[in-house]
C-alpha positions in Angstrom: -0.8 9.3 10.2 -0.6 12.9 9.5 1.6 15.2 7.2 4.1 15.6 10.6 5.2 12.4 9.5 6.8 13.4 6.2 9.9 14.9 7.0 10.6 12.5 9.7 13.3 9.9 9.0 12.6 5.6 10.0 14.3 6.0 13.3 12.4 9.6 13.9 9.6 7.5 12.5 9.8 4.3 15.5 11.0 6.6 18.5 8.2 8.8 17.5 5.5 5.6 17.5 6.9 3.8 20.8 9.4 3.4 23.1 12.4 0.3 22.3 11.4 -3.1 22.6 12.9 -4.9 26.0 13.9 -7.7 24.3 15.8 -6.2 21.3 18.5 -3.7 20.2 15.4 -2.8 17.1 12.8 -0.1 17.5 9.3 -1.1 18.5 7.2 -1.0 15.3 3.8 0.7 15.6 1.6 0.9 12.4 0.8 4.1 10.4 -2.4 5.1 9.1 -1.0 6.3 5.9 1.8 4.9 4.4 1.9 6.9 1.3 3.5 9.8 2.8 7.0 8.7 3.9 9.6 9.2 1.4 11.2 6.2 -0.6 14.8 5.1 1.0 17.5 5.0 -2.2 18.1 1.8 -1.7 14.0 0.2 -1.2 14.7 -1.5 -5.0 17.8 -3.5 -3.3 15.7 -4.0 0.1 12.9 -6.2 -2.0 15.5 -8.0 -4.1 16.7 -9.1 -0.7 13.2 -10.0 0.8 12.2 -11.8 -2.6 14.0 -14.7 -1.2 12.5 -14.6 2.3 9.0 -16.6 3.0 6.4 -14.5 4.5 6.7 -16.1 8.0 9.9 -15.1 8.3 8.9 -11.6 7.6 6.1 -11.7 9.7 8.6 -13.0 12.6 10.5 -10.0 11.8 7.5 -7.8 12.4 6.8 -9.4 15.5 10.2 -8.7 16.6 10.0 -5.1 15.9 6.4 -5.2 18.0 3.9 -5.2 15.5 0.3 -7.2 16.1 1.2 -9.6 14.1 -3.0 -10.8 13.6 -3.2 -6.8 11.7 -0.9 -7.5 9.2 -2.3 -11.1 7.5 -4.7 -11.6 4.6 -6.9 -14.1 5.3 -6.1 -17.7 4.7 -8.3 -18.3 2.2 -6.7 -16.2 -0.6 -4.2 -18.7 -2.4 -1.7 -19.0 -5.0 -3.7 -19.4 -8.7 -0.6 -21.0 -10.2 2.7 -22.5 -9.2 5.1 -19.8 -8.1 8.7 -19.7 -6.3 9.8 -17.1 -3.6 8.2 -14.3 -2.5 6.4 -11.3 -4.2 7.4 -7.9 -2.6 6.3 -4.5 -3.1 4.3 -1.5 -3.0 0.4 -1.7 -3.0 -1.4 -0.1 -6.0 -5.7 0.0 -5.5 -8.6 -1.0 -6.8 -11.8 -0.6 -4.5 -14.9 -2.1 -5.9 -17.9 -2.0 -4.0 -21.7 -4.0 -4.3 -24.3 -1.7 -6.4 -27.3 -1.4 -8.2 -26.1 0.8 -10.7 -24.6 -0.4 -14.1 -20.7 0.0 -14.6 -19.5 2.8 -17.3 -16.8 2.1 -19.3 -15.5 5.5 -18.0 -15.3 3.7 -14.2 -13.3 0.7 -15.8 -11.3 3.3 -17.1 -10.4 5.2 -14.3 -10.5 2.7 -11.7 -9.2 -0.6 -13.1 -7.1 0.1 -16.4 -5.2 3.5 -15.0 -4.1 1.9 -11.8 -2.1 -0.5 -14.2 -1.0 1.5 -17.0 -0.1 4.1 -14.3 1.5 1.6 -11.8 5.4 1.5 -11.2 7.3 -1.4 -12.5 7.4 -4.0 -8.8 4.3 -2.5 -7.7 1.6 -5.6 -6.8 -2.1 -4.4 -7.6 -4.7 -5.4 -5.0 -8.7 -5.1 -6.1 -10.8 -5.8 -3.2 -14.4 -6.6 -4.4 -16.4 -5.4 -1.3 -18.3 -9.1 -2.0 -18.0 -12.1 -0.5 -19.5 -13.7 -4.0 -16.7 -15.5 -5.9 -16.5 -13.3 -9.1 -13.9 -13.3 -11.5 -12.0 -10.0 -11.0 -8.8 -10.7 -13.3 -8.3 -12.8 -16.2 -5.5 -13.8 -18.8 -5.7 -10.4 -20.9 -5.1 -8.4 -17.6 -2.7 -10.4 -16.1 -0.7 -9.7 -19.4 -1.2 -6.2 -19.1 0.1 -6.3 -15.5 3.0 -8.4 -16.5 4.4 -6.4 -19.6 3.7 -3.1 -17.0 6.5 -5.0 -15.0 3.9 -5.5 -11.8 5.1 -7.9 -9.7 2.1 -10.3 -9.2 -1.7 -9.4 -8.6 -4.1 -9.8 -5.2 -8.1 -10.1 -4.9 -10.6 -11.4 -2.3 -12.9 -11.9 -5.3 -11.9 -14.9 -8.2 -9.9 -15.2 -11.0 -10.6 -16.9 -14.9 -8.5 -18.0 -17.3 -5.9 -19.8 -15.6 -3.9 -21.6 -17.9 -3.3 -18.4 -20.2 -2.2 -16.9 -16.9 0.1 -19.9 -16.2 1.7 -19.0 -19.6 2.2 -15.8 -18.6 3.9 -16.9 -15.3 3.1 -13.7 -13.4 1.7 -14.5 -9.8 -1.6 -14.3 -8.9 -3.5 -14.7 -5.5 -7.3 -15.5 -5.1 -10.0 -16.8 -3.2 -10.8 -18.8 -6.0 -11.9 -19.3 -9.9 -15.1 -18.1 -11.6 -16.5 -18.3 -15.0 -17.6 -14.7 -15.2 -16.9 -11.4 -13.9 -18.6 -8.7 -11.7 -21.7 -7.7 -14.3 -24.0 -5.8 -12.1 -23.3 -7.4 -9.0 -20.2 -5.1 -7.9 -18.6 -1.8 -9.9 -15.1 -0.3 -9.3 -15.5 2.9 -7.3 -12.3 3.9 -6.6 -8.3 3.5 -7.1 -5.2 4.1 -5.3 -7.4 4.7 -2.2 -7.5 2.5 1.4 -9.2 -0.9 0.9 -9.7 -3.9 2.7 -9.1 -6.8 0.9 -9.0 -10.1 2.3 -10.0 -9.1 5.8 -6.7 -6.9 5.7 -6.5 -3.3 5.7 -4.0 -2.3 2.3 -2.8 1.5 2.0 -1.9 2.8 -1.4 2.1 2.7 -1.4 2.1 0.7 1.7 4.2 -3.1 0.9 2.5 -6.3 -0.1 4.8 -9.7 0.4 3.0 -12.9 -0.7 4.2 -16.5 -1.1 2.6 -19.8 -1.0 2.6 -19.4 2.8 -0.2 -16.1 2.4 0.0 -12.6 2.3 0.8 -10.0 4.6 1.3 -5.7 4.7 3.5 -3.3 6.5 4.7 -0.1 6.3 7.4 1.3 4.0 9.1 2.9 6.5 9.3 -0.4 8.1 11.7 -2.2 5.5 15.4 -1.5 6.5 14.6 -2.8 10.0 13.2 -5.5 9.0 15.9 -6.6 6.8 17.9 -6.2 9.5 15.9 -8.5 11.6 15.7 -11.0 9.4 19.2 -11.7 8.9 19.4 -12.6 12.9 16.2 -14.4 12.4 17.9 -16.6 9.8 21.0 -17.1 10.9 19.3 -18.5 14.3 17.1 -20.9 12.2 20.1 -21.8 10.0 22.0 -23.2 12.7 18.9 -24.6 14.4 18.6 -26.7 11.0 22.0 -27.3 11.0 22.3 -29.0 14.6 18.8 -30.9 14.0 21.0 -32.6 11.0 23.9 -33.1 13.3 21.3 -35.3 15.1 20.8 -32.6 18.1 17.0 -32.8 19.7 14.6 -29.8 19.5 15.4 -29.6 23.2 19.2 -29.3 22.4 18.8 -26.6 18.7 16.3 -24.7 19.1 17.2 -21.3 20.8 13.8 -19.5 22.4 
């Protein structure tokens, strides 16, 4: 996406991208290269509380509604819940990018890549450190988590591991993994960069752009994306509500379920 895109409002935004879906009175959705640039909406903090009780598959329903590929916008599956959370985690994507070297880490690179993007990051923000490794190491721990938490982040993603999991149970802020490790990067990996485009998880994550995660998995889209797809989503849930409410009733799948 290019600077053209700044002054352009969400409607500008979808007309601009593609024409209106068939199927829908919505916009078709077509995804931005950079996310960043589109301004915040007044009411965005209102938008999440309102999304925080929504599962991810609903969201991504919502997405598909609006057009997207729905296969661009998933994490991979293997990147779980570390501890027991409820609800979803919702909001915009602050970056880490570490990357596999033969050069030893300076303090000064944990410094400006790992420790400024949370002491810098806005209170909801959810920090994702892709490790450029498909090695297990341990990438966060109980001391950061705490950090993150008393920053106000709302929960933490990584393709690498995590350590330390029943300090960061006590803590209680959600974190997502592909698994657990006794140690961390060493050698192996160093952070190169922050608040830049990574890929984490298979999944392409741009600085500002919005991170929802639940126990279902995690998913991005755009921010200009999120007052249409609160929209959506109340149609898509009031459909499944009385789909679960004739199913009760005793009606078949045949009879509730409305294609």
């Amino acid at each position: 996406m290019t600077s053209s895109y700044k002054n352009l409002n969400r409607r500008e935004f979808f007309r601009a991208g593609a024409s209106v879906a068939a199927a829908s009175s919505f916009p078709m959705f077509t995804q931005p290269d950079m996310y960043k640039e589109i301004p915040d909406f007044e009411n965005e903090k209102s938008l999440f509380k309102r999304l925080q009780e929504i599962p991810t598959p609903l969201i991504m329903d919502a997405m598909a509604r609006l057009g997207a590929d729905r296969t661009s916008l998933a994490m991979s599956g293997n990147i779980r819940p570390m501890i027991r959370s409820k609800g979803t985690i919702i909001g915009p994507a602050v970056t880490t990018k570490y990357e596999i070297s033969d050069q030893p880490t300076r303090a000064q690179d944990i410094r400006d890549y790992v420790f400024n993007p949370v002491d810098e990051a806005a209170p909801g923000s959810i920090w994702v450190n892709a490790c450029g490794t498909t090695q297990i190491l341990s990438m966060f721990g109980d001391v950061i988590v705490l950090a993150c938490h008393k920053k106000g982040l709302s929960g933490l993603v990584t393709d690498g591991g995590c350590r330390d999991i029943e300090g960061i149970e006590q803590i209680g802020l959600p974190v997502y993994a592909a698994g657990t490790c006794l140690y961390g990067p060493g050698s192996v990996i160093r952070p190169v960069g922050a608040n830049v485009p990574v890929v984490c998880g298979g999944l392409k994550i741009i600085p500002g752009g919005i991170v929802a995660a639940d126990v279902n998995g995690i998913m991005t889209f755009p921010r200009v994306a999120l007052p249409d797809i609160v929209s959506v989503i109340e149609e898509l849930r009031n459909k499944e509500n009385q789909t679960r409410r004739d199913i009760e009733k005793g009606s078949s799948l045949n009879e509730a379920y409305v294609f």
